[in-house]
C-alpha positions in Angstrom: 24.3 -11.3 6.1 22.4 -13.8 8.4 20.3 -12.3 10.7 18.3 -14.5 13.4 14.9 -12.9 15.2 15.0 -14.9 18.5 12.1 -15.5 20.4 9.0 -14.3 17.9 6.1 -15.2 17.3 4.9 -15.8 13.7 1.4 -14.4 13.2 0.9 -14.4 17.3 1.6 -18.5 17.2 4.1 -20.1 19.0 7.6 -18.8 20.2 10.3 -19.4 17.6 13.8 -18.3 16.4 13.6 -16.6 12.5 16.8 -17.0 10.0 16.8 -14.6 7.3 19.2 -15.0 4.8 19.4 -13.7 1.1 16.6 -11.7 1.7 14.3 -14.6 2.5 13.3 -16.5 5.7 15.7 -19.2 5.5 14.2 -21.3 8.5 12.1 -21.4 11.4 13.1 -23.7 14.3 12.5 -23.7 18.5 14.0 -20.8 20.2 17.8 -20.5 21.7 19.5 -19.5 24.4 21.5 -16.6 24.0 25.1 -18.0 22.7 23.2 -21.5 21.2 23.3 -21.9 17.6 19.8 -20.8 16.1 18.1 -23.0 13.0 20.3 -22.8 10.1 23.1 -21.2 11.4 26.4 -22.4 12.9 27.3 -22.3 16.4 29.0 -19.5 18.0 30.4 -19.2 21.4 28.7 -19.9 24.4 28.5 -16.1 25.5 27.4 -15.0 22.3 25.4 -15.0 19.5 25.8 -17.3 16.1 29.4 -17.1 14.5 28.5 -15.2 11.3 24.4 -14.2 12.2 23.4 -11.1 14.0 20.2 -11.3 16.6 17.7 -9.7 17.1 15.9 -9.9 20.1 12.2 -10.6 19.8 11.4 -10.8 23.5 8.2 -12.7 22.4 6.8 -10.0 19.8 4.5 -10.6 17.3 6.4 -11.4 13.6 3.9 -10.1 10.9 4.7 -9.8 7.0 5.9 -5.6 6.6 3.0 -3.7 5.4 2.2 -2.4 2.0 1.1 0.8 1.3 -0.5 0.8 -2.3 -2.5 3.8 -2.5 -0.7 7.0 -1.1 0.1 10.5 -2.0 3.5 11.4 -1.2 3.2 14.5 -2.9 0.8 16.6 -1.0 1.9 15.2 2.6 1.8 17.8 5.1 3.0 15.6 8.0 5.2 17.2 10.3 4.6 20.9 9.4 2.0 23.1 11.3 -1.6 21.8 11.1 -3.3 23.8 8.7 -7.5 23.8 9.0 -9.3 22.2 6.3 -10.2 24.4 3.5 -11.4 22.4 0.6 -15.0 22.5 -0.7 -16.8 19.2 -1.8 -16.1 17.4 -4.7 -13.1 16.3 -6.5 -12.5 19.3 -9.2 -13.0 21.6 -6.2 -10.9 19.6 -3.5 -7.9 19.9 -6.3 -8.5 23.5 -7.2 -7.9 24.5 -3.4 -4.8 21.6 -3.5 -3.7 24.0 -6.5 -4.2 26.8 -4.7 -2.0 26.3 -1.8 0.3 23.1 -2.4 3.0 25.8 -3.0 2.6 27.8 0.1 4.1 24.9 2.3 7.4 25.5 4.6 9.4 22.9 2.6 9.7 21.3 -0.7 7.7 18.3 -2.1 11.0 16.3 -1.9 11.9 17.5 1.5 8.0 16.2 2.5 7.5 13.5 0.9 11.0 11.8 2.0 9.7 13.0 5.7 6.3 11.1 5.2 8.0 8.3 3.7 10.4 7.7 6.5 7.9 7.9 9.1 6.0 5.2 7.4 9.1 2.9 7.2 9.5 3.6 10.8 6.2 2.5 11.5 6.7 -0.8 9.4 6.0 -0.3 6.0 8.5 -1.6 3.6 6.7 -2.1 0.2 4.5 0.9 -1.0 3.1 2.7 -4.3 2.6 6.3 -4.6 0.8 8.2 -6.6 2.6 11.7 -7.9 0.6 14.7 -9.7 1.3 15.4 -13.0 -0.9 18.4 -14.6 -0.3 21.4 -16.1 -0.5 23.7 -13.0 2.4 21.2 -11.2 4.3 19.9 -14.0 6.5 17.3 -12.6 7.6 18.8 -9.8 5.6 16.9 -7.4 6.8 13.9 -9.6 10.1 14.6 -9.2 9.5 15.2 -5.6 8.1 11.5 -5.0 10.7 10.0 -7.0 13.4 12.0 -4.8 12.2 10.5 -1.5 12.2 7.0 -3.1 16.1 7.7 -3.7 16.3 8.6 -0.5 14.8 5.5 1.2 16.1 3.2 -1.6 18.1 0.5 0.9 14.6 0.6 3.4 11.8 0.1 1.3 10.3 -0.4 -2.4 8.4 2.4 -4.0 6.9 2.3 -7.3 5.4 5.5 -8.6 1.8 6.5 -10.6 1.6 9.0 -12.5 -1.3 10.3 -11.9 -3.7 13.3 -13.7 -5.6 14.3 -10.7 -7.1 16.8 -12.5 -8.3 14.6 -15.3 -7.1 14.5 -18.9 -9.4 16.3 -20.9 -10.2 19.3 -19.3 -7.3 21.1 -19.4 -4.8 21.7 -23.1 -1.3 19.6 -22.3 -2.5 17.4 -19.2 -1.8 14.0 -21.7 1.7 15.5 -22.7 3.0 15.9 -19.1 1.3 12.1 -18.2 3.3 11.1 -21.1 6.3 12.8 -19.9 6.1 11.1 -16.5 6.1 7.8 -17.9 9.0 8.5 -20.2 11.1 9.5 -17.1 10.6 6.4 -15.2 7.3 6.2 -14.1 6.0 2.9 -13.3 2.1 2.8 -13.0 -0.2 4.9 -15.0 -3.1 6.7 -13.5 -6.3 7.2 -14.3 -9.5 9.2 -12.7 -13.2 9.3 -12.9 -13.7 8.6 -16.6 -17.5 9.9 -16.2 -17.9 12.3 -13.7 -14.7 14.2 -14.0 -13.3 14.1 -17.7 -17.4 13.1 -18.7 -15.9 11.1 -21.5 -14.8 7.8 -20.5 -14.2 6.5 -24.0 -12.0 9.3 -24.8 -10.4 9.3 -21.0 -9.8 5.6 -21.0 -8.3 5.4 -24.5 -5.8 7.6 -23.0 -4.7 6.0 -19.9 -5.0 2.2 -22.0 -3.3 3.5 -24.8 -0.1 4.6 -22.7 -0.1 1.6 -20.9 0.2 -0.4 -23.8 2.5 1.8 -25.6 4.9 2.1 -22.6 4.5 -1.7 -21.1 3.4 -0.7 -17.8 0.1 -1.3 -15.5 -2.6 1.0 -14.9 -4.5 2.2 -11.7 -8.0 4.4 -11.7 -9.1 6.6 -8.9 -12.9 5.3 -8.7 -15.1 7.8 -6.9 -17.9 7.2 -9.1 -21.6 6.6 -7.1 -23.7 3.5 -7.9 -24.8 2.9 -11.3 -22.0 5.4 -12.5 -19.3 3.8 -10.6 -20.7 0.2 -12.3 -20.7 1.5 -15.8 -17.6 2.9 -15.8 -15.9 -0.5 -13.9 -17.3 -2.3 -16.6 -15.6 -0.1 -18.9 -12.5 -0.5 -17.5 -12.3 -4.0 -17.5 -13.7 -4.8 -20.7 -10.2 -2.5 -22.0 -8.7 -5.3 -19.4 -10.0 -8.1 -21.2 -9.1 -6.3 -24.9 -5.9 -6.2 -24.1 -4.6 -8.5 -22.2 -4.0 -7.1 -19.2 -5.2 -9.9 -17.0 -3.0 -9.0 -13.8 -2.5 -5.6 -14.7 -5.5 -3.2 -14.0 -6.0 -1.8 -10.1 -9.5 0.1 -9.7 -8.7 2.1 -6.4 -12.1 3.5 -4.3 -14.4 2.0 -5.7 -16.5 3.4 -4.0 -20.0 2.8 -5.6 -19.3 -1.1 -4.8 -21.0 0.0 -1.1 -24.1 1.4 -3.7 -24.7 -1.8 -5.8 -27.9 -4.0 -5.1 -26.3 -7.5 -4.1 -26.7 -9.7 -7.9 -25.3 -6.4 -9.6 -22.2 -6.8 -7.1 -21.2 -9.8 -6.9 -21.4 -10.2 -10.8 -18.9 -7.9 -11.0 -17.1 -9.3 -8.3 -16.4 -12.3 -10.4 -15.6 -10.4 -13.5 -12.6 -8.6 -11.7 -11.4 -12.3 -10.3 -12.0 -13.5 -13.6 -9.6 -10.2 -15.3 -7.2 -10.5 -12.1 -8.3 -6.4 -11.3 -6.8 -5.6 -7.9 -8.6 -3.0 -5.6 -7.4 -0.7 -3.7 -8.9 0.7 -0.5 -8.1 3.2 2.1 -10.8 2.2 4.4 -13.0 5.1 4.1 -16.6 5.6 6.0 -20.0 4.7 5.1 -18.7 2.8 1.5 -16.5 -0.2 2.8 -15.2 -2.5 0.5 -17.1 -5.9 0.2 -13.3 -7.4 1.9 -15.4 -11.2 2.3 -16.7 -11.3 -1.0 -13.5 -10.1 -2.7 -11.7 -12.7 -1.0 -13.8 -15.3 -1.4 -13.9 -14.2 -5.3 -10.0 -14.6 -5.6 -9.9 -10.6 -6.0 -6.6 -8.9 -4.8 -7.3 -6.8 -2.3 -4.7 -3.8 -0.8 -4.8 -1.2 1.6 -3.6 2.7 1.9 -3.6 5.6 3.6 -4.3 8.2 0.7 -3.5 11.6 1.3 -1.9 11.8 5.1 -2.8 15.5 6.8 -3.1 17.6 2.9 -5.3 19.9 1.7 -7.4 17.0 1.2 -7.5 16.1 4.4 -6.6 16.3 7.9 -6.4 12.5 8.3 -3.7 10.4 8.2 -0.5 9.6 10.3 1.8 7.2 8.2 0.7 4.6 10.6 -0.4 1.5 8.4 -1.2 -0.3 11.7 -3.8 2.8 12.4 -5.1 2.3 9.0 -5.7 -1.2 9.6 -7.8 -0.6 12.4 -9.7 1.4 10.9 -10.3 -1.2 7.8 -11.4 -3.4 10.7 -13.4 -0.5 12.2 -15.0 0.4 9.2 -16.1 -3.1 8.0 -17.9 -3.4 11.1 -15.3 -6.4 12.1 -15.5 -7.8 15.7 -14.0 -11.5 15.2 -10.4 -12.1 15.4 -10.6 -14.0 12.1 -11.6 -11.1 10.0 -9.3 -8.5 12.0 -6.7 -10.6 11.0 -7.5 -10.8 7.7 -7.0 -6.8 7.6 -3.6 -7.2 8.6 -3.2 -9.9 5.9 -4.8 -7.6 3.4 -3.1 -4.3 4.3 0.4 -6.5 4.3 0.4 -9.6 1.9 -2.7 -8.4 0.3 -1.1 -5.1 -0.3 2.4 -6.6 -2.0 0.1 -8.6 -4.3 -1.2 -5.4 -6.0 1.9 -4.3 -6.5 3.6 -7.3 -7.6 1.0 -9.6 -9.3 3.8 -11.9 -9.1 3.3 -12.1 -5.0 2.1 -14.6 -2.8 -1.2 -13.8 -2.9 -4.0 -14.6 0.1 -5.8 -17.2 -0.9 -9.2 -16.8 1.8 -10.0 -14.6 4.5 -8.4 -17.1 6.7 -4.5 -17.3 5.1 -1.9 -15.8 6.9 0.8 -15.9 4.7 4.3 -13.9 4.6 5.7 -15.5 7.9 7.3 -19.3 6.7 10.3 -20.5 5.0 10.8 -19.2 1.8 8.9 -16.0 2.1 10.4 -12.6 1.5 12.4 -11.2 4.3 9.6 -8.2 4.5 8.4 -8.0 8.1 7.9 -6.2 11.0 7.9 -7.5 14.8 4.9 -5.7 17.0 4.3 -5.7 20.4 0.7 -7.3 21.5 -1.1 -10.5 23.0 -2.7 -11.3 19.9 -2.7 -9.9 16.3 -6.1 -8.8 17.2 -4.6 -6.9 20.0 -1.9 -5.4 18.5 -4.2 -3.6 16.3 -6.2 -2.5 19.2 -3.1 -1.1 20.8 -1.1 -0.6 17.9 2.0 -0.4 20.3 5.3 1.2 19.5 7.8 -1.4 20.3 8.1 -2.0 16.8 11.3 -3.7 14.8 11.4 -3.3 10.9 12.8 -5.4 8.4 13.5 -4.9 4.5 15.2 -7.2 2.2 16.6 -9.2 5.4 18.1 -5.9 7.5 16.8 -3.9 10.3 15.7 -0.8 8.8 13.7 1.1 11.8 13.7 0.4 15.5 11.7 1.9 18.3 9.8 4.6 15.5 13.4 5.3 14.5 14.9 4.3 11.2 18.5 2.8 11.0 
């Protein structure tokens, strides 16, 4: 199917008609009347639109690349049941013992959630995402199984690939490795890591793990960094040095980070390079008081991707499936008042994003690129309503038209 966007603005630039055929942007020419033939498509009649091409009607809306989600939680969404109050006590092993305390208690299924959450987020124009699931031997794989039945659900709107993930660590609990392993042999397609000091407090051991079943099963790895400072170094430098041992130059995502914020400025950047050097991706979720270093990484050549993390949990109240909220608050957090560099949140949190996922993807290649919009791109894109990009994150507007694999997917916060 051919599908024209008439009247859109690429990356809040000029007015211009969008063909989108095979799943990529076939061509980008001036924009029609209603009835004229748009680029790359043959004429229809004069009361109508393209013989053969369905139109969408742009009515001068911003065209951006879809978002990318690469750090979320499906599986302990809470979004769109009564608020609950925030119960969890400092710290990671505590935050997950109240999770495990109440995760249960919730008026529907993981499933039933997380394919709630999931559609609200395609609504709001995310199309490309990667979720972490819980494995551990309180949960088993039922929250696994929950985030891989909401992907089923949303197969023909948006990509999902799965981490398993042992947010309780490996080596404190008997059998936590055997249900990881499990995971992965039904279909998992990330492994998960966590804290290989302060949580398991034996990152040899912890890391052996998670490397080990990435290279026995073929697939890439991604490790919750909340690690302070000096910690948070030694243990990056741990992981990529397994990076470099193996070969897995493209494949390694340290999400956090947040001792980066802690390092004095030689110590950073050194490491900064090492990660562009490896190809590590990060992964933020924009948090306060440790923002990620977004100029240097960019400058560096890292890969850089945004997420909402846990959206209204026992973790925390936060979070709305709104990847255009998020990105304002990347722009907020980094202290970012030039258009330039609130720009280059939407290009992280939407080509930035697709590049962690897919090392394969277009990837930015400085804070000023605005890929994701030109012939030849994916057909992965969202149309928002605003002035300027800058202002459509300010507003963050809900006249929003969503597009995956070259189809209209959600319209107007409602998916089709």
């Amino acid at each position: 199917m051919t599908l024209v966007l008439r009247n859109v603005r690429p990356w809040g630039g000029d007015a211009a008609d969008v063909t989108l055929d095979g799943g990529v942007i076939a061509a980008v020419g001036p924009v029609t009347a209603a009835g004229a033939a748009p680029a790359g498509a043959a004429a229809g009649p004069a009361s109508g639109p393209a013989a053969g091409a369905e139109v969408v009607e742009g009515r001068g809306r911003i065209l951006l690349p879809s978002f990318s989600d690469v750090h979320v939680h499906l599986d302990s969404t809470l979004l769109g049941l009564p608020f609950r109050p925030h119960t969890g006590a400092p710290g990671v092993w505590n935050m997950m013992l109240n999770d495990r305390q109440n995760w249960r208690g919730a008026e529907a299924s993981v499933a039933e959630r997380a394919t709630l959450t999931l559609g609200a987020m395609i609504e709001r124009g995310t199309t490309r995402v990667r979720s972490y699931a819980q494995v551990d031997v309180d949960a088993g794989l039922e929250r696994f199984e929950g985030v891989l039945a909401a992907r089923e659900a949303h197969s023909d709107r948006a990509d999902v690939a799965v981490i398993a993930f042992p947010q309780a660590g490996l080596l404190r609990e008997a059998g936590s490795v055997d249900v990881l392993e499990e995971a992965l042999k039904l279909g998992a397609d990330v492994v998960g890591g966590i804290d290989p000091c302060a949580l398991d407090r034996d990152p040899v051991r912890h890391l052996d793990i998670v490397f080990g079943l990435a290279e026995k099963y073929t697939l890439p790895v991604d490790i919750h960094l909340h690690e302070p400072g000096q910690l948070g170094l030694f243990s990056a430098q741990l992981i990529l040095e397994r990076t470099k041992a193996l070969g897995m130059q493209g494949l390694v995502t340290i999400s956090h980070g947040y001792g980066l914020a802690d390092l004095p400025a030689g110590q950073l950047q050194e490491l900064i390079d090492q990660m562009a050097a490896l190809d590590v991706s990060m992964a933020t979720i924009a948090p306060a008081g440790a923002p990620l270093p977004l100029q240097q990484l960019a400058a560096a050549g890292v890969r850089v991707g945004l997420g909402q993390d846990g959206q209204r949990d026992y973790w925390s109240p936060y979070g709305n499936a709104d990847m255009l909220d998020r990105t304002w608050q990347l722009a907020f957090t980094s202290k970012f008042r030039a258009d330039e560099l609130i720009e280059h949140c939407v290009a992280v949190a939407t080509i930035g994003g697709s590049s962690v996922i897919d090392p394969q993807a277009r990837r930015l290649a400085s804070v000023a690129d605005r890929p994701g919009t030109s012939v030849g791109d994916p057909a992965e894109l969202v149309l928002v309503e605003g002035d300027t990009v800058t202002a459509a994150v300010m507003d963050r507007l809900p006249g929003r038209t969503v597009i995956h694999r070259g189809r209209v997917v959600a319209d107007g916060l409602q998916l089709v």
